[in-house]
N, CA, C and O atoms as a GROMACS GRO file, in nm:
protein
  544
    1UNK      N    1   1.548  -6.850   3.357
    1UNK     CA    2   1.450  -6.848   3.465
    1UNK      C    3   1.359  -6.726   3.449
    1UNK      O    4   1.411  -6.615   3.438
    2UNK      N    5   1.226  -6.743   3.447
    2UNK     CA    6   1.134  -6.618   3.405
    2UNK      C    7   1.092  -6.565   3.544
    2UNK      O    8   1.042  -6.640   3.628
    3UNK      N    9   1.106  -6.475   3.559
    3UNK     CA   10   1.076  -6.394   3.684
    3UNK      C   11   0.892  -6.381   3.735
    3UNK      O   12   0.797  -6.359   3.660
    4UNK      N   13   0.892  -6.397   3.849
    4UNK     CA   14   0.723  -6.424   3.909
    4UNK      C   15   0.641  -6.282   3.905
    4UNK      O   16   0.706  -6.202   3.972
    5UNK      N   17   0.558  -6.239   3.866
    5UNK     CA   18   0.485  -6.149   3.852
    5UNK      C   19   0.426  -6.140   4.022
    5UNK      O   20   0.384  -6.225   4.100
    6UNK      N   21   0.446  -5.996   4.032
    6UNK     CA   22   0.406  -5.966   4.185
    6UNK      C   23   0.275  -5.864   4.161
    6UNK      O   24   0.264  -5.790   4.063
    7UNK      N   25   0.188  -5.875   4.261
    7UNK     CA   26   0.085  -5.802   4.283
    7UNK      C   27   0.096  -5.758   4.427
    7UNK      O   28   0.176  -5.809   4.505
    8UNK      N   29  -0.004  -5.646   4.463
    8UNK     CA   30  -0.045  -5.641   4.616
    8UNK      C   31  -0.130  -5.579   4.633
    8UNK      O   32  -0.166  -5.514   4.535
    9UNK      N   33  -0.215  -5.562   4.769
    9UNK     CA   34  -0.311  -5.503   4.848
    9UNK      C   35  -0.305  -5.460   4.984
    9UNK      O   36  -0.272  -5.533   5.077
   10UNK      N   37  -0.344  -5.321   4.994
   10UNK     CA   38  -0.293  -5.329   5.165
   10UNK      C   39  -0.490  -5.329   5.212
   10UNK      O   40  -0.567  -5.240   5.176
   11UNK      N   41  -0.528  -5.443   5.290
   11UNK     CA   42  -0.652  -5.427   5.305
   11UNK      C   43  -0.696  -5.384   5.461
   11UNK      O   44  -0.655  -5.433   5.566
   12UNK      N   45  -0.768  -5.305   5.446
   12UNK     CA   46  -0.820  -5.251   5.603
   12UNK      C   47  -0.921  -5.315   5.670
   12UNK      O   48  -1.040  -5.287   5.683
   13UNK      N   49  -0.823  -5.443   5.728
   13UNK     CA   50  -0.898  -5.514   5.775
   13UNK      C   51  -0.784  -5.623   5.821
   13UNK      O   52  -0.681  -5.663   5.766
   14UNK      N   53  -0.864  -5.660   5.979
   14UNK     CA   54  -0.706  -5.775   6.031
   14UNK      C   55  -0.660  -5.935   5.962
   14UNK      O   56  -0.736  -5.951   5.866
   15UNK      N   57  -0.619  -5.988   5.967
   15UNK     CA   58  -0.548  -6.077   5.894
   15UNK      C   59  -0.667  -6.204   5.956
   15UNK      O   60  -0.662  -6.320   5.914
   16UNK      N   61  -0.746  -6.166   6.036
   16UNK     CA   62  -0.817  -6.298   6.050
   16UNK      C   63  -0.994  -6.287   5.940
   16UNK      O   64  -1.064  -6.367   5.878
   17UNK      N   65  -0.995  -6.173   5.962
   17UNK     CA   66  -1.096  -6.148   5.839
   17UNK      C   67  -1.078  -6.178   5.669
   17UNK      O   68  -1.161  -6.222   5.589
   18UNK      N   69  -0.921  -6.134   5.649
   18UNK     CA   70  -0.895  -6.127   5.526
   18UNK      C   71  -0.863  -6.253   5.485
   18UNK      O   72  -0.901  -6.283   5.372
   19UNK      N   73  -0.790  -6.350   5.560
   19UNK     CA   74  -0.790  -6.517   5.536
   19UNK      C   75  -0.978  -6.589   5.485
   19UNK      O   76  -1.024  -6.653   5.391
   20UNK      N   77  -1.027  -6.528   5.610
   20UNK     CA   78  -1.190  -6.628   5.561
   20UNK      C   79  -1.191  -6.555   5.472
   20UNK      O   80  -1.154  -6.628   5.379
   21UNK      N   81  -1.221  -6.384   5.401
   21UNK     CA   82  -1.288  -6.363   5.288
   21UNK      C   83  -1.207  -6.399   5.143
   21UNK      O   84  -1.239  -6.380   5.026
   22UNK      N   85  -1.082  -6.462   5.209
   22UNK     CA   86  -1.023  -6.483   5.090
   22UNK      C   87  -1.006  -6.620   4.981
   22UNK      O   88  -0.978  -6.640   4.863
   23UNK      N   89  -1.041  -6.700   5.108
   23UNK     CA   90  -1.036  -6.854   5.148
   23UNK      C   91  -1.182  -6.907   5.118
   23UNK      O   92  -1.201  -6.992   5.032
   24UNK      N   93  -1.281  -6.853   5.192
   24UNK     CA   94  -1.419  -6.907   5.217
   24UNK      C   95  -1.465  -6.903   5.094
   24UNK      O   96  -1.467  -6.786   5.056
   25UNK      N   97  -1.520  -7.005   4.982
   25UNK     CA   98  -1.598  -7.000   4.896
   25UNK      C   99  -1.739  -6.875   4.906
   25UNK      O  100  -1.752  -6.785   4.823
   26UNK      N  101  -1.805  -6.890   4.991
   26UNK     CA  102  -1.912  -6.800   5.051
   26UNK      C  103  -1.900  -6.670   4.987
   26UNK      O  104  -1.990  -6.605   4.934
   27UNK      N  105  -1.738  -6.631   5.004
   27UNK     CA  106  -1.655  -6.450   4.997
   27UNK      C  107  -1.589  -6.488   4.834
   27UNK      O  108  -1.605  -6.383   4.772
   28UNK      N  109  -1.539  -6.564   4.763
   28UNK     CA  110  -1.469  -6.570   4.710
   28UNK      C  111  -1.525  -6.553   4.548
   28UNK      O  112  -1.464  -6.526   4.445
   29UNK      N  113  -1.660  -6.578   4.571
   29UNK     CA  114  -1.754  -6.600   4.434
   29UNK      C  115  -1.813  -6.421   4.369
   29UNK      O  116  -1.855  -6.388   4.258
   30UNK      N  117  -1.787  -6.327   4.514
   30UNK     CA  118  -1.783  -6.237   4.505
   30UNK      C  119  -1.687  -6.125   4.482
   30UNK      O  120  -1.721  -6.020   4.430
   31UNK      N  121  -1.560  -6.152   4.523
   31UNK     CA  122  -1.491  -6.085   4.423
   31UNK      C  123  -1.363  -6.118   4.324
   31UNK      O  124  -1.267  -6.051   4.285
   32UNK      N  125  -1.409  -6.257   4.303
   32UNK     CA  126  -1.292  -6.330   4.200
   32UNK      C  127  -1.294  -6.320   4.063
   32UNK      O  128  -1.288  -6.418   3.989
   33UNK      N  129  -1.303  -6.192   4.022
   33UNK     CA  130  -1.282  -6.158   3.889
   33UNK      C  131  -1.206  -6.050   3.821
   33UNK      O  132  -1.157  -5.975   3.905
   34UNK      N  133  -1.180  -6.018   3.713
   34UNK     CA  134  -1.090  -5.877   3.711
   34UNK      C  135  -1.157  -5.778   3.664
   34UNK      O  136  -1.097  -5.671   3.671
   35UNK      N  137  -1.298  -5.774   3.602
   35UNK     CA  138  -1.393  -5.658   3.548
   35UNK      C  139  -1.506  -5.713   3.571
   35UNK      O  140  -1.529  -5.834   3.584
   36UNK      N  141  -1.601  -5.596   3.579
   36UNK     CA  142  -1.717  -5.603   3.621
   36UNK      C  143  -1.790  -5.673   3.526
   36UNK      O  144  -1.848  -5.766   3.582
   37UNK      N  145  -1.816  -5.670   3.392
   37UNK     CA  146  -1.847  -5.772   3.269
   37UNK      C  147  -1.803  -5.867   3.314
   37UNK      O  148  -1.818  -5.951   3.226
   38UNK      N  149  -1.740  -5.929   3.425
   38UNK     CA  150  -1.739  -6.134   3.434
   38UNK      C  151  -1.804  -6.152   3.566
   38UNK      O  152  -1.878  -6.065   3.613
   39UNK      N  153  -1.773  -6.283   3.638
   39UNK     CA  154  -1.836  -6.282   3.764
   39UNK      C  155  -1.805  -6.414   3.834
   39UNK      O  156  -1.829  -6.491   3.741
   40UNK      N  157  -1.783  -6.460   3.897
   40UNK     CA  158  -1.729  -6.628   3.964
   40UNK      C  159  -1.873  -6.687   4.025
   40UNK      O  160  -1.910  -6.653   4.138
   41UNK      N  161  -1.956  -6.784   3.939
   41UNK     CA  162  -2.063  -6.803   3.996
   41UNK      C  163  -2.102  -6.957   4.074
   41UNK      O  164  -2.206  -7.012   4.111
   42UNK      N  165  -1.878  -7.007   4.074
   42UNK     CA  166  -1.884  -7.116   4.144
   42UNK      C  167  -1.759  -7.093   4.198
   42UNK      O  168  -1.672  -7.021   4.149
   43UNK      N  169  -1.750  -7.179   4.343
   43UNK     CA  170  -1.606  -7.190   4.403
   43UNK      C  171  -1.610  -7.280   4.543
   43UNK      O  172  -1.688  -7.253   4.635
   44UNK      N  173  -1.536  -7.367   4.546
   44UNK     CA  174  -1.480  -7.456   4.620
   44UNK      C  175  -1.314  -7.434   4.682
   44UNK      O  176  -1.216  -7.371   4.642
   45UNK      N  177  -1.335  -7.497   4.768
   45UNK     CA  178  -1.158  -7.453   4.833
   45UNK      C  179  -1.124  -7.547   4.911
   45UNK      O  180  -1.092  -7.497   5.019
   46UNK      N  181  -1.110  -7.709   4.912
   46UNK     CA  182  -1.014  -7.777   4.998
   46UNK      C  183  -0.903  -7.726   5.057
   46UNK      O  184  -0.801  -7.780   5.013
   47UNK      N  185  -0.876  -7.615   5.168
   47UNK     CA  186  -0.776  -7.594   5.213
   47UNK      C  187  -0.676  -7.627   5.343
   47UNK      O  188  -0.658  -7.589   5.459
   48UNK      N  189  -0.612  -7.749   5.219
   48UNK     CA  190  -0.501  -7.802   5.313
   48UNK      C  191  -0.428  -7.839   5.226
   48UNK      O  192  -0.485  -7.864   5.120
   49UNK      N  193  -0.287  -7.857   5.230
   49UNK     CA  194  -0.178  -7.937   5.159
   49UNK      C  195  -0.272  -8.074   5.053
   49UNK      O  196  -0.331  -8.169   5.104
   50UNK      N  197  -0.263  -8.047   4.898
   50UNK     CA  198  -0.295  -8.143   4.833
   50UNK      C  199  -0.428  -8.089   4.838
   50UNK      O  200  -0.467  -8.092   4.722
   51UNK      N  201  -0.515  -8.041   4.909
   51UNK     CA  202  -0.628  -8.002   4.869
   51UNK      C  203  -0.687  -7.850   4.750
   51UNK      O  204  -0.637  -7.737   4.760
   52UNK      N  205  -0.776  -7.879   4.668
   52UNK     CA  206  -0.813  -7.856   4.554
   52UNK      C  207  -0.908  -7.678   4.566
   52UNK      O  208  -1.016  -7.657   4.620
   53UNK      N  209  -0.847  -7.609   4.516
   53UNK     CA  210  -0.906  -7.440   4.492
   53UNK      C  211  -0.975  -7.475   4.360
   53UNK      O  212  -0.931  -7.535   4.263
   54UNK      N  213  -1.080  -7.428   4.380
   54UNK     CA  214  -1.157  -7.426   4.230
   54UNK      C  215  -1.224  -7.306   4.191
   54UNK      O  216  -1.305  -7.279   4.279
   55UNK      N  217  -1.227  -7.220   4.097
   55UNK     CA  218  -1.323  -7.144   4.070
   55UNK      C  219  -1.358  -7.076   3.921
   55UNK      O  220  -1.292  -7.021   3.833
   56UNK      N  221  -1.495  -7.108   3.942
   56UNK     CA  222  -1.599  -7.077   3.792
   56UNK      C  223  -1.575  -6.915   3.729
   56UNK      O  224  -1.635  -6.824   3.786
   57UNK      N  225  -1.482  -6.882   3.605
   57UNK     CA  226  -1.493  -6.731   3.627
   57UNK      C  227  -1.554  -6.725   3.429
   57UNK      O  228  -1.516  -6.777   3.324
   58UNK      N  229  -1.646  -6.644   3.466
   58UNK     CA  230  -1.732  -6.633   3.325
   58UNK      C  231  -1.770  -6.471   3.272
   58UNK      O  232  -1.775  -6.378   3.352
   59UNK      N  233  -1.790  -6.458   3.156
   59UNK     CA  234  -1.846  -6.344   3.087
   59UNK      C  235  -1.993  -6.340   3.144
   59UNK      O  236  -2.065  -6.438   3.159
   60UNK      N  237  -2.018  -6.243   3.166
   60UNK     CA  238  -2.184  -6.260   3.263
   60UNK      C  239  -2.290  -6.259   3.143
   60UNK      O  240  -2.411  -6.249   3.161
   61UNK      N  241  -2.204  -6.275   2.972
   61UNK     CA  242  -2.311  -6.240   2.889
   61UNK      C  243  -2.295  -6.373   2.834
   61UNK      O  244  -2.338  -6.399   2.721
   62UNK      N  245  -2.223  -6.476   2.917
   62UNK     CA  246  -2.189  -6.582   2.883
   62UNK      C  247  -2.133  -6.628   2.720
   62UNK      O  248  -2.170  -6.725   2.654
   63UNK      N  249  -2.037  -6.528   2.687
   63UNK     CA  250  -1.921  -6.579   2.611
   63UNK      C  251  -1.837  -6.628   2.596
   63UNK      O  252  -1.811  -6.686   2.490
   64UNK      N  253  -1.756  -6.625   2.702
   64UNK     CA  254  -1.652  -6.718   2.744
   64UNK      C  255  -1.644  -6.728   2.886
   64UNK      O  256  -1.700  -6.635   2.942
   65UNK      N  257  -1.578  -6.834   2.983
   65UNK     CA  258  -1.606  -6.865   3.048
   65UNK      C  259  -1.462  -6.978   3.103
   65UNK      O  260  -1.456  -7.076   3.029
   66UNK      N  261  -1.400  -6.978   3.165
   66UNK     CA  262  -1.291  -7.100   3.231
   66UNK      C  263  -1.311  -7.129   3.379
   66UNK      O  264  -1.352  -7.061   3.472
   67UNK      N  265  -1.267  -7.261   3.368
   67UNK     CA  266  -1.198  -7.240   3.532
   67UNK      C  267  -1.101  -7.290   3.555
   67UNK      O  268  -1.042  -7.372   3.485
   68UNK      N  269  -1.072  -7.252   3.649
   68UNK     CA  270  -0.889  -7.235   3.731
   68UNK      C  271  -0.966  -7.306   3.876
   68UNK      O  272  -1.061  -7.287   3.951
   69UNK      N  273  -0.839  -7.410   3.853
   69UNK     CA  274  -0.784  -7.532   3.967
   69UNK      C  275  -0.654  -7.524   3.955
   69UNK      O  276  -0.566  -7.511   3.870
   70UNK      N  277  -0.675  -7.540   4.121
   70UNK     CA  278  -0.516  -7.551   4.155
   70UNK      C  279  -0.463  -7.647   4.289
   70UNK      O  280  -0.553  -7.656   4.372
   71UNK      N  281  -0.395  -7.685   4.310
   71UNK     CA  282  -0.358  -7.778   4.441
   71UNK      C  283  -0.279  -7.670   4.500
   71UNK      O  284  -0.223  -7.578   4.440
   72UNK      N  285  -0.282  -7.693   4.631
   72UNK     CA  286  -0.210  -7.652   4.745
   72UNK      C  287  -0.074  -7.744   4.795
   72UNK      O  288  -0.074  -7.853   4.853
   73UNK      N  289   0.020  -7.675   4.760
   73UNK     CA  290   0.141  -7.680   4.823
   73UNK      C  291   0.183  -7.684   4.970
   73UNK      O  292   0.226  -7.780   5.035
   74UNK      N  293   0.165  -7.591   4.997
   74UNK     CA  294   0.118  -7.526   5.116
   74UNK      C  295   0.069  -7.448   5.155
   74UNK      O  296   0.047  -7.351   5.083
   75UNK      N  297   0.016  -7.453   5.322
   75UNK     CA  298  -0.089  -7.351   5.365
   75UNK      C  299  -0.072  -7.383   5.540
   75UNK      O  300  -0.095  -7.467   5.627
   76UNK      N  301   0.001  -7.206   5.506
   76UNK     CA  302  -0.030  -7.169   5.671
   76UNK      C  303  -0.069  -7.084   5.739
   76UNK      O  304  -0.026  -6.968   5.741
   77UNK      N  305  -0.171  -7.137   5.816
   77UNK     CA  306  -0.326  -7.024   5.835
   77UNK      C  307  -0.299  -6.876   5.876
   77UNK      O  308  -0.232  -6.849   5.976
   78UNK      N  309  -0.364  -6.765   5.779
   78UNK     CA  310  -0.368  -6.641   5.856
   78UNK      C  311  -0.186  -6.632   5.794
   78UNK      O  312  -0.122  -6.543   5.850
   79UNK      N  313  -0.144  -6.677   5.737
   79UNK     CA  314   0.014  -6.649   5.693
   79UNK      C  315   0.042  -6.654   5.506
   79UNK      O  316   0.042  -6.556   5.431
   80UNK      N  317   0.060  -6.767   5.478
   80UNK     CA  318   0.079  -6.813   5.343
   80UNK      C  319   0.010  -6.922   5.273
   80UNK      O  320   0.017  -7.031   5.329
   81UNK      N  321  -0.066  -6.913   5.141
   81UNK     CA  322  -0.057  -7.029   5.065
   81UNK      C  323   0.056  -7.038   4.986
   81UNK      O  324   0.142  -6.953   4.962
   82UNK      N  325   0.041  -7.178   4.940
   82UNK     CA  326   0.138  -7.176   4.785
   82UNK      C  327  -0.005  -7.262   4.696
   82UNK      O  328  -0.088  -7.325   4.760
   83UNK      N  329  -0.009  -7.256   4.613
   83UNK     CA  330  -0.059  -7.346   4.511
   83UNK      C  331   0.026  -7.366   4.370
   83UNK      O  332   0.107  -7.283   4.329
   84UNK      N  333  -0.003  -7.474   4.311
   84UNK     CA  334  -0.008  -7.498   4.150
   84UNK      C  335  -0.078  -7.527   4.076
   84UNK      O  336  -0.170  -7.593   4.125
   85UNK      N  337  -0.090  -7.503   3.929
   85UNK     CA  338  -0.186  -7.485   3.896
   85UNK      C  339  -0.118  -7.497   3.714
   85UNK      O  340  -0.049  -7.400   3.683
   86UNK      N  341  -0.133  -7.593   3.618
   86UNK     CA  342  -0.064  -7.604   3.536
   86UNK      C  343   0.052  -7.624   3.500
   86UNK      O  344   0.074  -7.629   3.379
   87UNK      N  345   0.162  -7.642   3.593
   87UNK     CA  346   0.288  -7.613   3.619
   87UNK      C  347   0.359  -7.481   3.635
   87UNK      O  348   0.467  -7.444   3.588
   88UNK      N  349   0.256  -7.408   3.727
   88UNK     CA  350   0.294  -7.263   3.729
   88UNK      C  351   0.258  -7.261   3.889
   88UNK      O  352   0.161  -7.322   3.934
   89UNK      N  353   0.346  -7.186   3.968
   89UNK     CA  354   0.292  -7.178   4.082
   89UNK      C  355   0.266  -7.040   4.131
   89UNK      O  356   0.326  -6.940   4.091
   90UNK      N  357   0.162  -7.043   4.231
   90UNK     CA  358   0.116  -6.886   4.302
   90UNK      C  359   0.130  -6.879   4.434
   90UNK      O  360   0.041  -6.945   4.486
   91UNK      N  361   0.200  -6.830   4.514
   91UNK     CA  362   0.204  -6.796   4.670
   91UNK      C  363   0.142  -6.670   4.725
   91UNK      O  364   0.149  -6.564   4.663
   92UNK      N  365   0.100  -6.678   4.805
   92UNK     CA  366   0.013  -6.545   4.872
   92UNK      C  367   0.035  -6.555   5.038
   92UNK      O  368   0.013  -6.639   5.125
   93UNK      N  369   0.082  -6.440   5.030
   93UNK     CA  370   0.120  -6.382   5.187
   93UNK      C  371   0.041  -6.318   5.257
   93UNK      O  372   0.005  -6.215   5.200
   94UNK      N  373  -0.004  -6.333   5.360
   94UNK     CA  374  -0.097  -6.222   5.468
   94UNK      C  375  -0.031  -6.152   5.593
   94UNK      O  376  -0.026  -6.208   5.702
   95UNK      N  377   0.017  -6.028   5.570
   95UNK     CA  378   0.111  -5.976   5.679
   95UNK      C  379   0.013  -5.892   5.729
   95UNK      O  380  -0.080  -5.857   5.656
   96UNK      N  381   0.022  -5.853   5.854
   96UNK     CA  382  -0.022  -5.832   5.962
   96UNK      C  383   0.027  -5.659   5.916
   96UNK      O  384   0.129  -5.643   5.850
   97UNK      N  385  -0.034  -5.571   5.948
   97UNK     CA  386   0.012  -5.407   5.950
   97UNK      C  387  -0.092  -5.382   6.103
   97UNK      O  388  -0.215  -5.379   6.106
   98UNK      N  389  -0.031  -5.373   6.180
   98UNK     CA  390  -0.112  -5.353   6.286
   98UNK      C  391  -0.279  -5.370   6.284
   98UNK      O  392  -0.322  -5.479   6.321
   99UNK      N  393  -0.385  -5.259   6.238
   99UNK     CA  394  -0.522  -5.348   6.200
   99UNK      C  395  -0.554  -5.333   6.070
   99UNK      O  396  -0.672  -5.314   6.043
  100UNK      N  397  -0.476  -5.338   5.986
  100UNK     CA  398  -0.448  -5.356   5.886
  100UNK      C  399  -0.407  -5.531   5.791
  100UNK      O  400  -0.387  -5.630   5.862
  101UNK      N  401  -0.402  -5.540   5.679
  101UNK     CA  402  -0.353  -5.669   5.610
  101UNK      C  403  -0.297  -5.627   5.523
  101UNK      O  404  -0.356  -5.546   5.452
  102UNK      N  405  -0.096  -5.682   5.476
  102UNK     CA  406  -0.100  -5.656   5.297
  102UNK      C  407  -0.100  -5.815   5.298
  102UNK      O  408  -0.083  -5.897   5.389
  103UNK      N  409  -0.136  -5.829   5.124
  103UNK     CA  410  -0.163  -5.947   5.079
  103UNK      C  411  -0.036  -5.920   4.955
  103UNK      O  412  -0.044  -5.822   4.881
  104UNK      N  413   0.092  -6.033   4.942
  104UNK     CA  414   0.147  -6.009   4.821
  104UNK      C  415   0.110  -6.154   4.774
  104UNK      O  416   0.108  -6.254   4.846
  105UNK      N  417   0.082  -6.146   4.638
  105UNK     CA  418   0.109  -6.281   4.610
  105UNK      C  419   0.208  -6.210   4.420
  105UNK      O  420   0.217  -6.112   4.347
  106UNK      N  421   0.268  -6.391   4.439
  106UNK     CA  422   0.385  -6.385   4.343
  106UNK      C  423   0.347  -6.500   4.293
  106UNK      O  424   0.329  -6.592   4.373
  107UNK      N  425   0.320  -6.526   4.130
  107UNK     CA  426   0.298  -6.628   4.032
  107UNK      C  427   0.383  -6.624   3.897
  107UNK      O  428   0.426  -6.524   3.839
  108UNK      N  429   0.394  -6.745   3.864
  108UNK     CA  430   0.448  -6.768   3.753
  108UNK      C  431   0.392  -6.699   3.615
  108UNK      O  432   0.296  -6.753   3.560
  109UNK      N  433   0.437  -6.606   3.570
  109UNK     CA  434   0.388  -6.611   3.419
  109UNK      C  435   0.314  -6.715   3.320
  109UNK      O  436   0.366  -6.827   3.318
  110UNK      N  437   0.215  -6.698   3.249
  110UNK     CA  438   0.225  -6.795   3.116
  110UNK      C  439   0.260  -6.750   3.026
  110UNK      O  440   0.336  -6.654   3.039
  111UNK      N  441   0.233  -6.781   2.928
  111UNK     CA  442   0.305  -6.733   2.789
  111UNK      C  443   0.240  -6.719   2.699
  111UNK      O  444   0.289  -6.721   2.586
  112UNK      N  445   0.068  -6.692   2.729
  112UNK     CA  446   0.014  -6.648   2.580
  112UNK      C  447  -0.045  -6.507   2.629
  112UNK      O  448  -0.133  -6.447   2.568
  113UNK      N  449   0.002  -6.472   2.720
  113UNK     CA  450  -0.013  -6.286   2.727
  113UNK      C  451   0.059  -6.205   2.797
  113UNK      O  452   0.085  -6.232   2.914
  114UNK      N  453   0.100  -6.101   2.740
  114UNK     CA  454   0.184  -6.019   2.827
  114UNK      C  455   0.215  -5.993   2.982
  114UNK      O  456   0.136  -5.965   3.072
  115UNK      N  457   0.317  -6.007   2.984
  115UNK     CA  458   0.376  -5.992   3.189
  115UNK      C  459   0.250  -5.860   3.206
  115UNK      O  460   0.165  -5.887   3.292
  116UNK      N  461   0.231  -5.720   3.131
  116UNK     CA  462   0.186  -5.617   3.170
  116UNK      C  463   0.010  -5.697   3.171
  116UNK      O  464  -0.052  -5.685   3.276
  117UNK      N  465  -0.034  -5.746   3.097
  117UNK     CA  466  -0.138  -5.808   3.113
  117UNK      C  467  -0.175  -5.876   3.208
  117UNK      O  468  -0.267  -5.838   3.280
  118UNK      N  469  -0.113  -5.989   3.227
  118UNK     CA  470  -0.116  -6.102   3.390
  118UNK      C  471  -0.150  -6.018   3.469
  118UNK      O  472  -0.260  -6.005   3.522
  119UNK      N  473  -0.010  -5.924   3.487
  119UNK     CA  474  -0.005  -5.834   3.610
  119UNK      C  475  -0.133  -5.769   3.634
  119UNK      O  476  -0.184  -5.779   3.746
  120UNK      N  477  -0.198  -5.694   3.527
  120UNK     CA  478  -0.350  -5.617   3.538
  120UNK      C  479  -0.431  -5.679   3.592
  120UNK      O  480  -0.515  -5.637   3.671
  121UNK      N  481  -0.405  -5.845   3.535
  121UNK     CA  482  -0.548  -5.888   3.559
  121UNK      C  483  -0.584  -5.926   3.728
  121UNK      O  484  -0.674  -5.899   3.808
  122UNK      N  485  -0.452  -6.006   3.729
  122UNK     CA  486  -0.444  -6.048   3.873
  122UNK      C  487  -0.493  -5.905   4.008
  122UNK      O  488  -0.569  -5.921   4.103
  123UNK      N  489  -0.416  -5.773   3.966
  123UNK     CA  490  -0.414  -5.690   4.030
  123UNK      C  491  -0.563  -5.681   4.034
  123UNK      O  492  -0.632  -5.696   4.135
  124UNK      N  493  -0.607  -5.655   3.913
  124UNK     CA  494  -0.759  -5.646   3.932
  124UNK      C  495  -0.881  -5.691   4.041
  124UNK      O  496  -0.959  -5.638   4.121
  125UNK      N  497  -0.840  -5.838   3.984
  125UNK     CA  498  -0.897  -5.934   4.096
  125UNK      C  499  -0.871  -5.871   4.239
  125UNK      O  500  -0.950  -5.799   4.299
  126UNK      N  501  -0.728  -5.918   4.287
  126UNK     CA  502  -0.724  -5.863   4.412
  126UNK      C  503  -0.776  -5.725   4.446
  126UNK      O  504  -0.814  -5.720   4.563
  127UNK      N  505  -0.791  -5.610   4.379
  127UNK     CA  506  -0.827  -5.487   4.393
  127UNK      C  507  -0.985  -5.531   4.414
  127UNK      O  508  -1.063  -5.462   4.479
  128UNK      N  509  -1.012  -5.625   4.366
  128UNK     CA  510  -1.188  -5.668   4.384
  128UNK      C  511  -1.210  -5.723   4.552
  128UNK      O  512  -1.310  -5.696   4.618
  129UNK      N  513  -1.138  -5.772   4.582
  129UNK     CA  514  -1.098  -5.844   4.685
  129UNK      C  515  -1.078  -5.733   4.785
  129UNK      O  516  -1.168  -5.736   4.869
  130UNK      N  517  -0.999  -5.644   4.804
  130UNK     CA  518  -1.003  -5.540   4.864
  130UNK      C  519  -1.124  -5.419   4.904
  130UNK      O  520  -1.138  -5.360   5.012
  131UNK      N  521  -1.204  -5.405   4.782
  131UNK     CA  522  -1.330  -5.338   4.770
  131UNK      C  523  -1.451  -5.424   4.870
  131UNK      O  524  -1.525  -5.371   4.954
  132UNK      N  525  -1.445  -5.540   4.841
  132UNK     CA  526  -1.553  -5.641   4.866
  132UNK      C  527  -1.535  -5.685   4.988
  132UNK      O  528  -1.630  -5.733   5.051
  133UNK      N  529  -1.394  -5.675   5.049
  133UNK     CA  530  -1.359  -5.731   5.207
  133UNK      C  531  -1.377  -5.593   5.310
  133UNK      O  532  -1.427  -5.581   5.421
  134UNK      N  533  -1.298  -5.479   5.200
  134UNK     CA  534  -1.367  -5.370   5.350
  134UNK      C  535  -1.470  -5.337   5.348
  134UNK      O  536  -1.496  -5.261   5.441
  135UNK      N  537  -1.589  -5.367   5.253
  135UNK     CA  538  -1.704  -5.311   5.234
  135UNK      C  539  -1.808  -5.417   5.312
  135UNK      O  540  -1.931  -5.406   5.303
  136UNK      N  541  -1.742  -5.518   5.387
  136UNK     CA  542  -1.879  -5.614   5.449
  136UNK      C  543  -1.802  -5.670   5.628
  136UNK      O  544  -1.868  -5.740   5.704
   0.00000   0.00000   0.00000
């Protein structure tokens, strides 16, 4: 059994803000990337059980470029998603710190790059996510 790679964020900001900027396509195109050289210049989010997360993440000098879909497992508002996404799954938590938010989320590894890698990248992202949610 391969162990889930954990990330986190403690964001300064209450748990009803940090759900829409995290959730809302609108917020999400803005900080869904892990370095400033890429950029998410599409995103969709069916969010409900069975409904579809999508998002465009590219080299801004347009070299490479993927996107990541995933279905929802579950989702409960202002609390937890789960999604999957290849046969790998990601959960993300929104706890309440008085007016405060931490966000953990825990995902499956893949296997064509290092646990210390995943871990960066993801952290990244969310660290983008953090910058971009207390800053608006």
């Amino acid at each position: 059994m391969i162990e889930k790679i954990n990330v986190n964020a403690i964001i300064n900001a209450d748990v009803t803000k940090v759900w829409e900027y995290y959730t809302n396509p609108i917020h999400i195109v803005h900080w869904n990337f892990a370095d400033v050289s890429w950029h998410c210049p599409k995103a969709s989010n069916e969010l409900m059980v069975g409904g579809k997360y999508y998002a465009r993440m590219e080299a801004k000098d347009g070299s490479f470029g993927f996107d990541f879909e995933a279905i929802y497992t579950d989702v409960v508002v202002e609390k937890e998603l789960t999604m999957e996404f290849g046969g790998r799954i990601a959960t993300i938590k929104f706890i309440p710190l008085n007016s405060n938010t931490e966000i953990v989320i825990a995902f499956d590894p893949e296997t064509e790059n290092s646990i210390e890698l995943q871990q960066a990248g993801w952290q990244s992202i969310l660290n983008n996510f953090k910058s971009y949610t207390e800053a608006n």
